[in-house]
N, C-alpha and C positions, 0 to 999 in steps of 0.2 A: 347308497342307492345301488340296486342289482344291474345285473346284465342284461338288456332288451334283447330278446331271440330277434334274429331275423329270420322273416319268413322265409319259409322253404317255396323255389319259386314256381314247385307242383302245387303248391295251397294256393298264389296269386291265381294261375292259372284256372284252375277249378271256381275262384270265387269270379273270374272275369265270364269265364261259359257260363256259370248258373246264372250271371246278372243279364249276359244277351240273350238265353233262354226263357227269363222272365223267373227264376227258380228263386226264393231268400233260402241264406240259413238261418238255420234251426238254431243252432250255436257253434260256437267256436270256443275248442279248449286246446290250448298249448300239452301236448303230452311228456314231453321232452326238450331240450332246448332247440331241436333238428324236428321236431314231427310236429304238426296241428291237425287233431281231428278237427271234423267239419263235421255239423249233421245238418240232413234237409228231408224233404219228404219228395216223392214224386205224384204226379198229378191222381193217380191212383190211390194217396195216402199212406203207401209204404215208406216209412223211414228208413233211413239208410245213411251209413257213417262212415266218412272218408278219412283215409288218414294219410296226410299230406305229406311227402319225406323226399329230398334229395335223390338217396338213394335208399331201396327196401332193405330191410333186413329180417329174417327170421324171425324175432322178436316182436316186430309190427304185424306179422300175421298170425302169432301167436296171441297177442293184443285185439287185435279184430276178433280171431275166433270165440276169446273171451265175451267180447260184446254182446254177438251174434246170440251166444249161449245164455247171458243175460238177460239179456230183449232193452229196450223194447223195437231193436232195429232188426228188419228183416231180409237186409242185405247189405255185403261192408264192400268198400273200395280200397285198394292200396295203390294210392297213386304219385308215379315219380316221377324225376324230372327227366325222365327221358323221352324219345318219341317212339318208345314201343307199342306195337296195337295192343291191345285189352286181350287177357287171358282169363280163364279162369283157374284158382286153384281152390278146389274144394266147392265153400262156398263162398271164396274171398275175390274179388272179379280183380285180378292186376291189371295196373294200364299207367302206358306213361305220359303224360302231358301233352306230349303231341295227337293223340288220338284220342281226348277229350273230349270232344265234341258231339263224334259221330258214337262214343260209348255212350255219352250223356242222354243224346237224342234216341238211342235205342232204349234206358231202361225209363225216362221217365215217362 
């Protein structure tokens, strides 16, 4: 039997805001043993793909911007377990856990 990832507790946190928002996901895929994308859409229909990480690493927005380029998402998150506010880089919006909420409530 393998090792069960435990979730990174930026991904809890994001699935607790989309569920008192009324948001579901789209899907959940484990990327690495430390990262869980998340997709969901906003009320608008724009999809959008989160990717849930302890802590960010270069690699994860190099991962997003692949998506982004892929489609069919029109806008990525990379969000940590920190309580940093929402920045953006590029076209990858960072934010840490603690400012969830109020990032949430602005794009959907």
């Amino acid at each position: 039997m393998g090792v069960v990832a435990s979730q990174p507790v930026a991904a809890e946190r994001l699935q607790e805001t989309l569920a008192e928002l009324g948001v579901k996901p789209l899907a959940r895929v484990w990327a690495r043993d430390d990262a869980l994308d998340i997709a969901f859409e906003t009320r608008r229909g724009l999809a959008i793909v989160a990717r849930c990480v302890d802590a960010p690493d270069t690699a994860d927005v190099a991962a997003l911007a692949n998506m982004l380029a892929e489609g069919p998402f029109g806008k990525a998150m990379l969000v940590n377990s920190s309580d940093a506010i929402a920045k953006a880089n590029a076209s990858i919006l960072v934010c840490g856990a603690g400012a969830l909420r109020e990032t949430l409530i602005a794009i959907l």
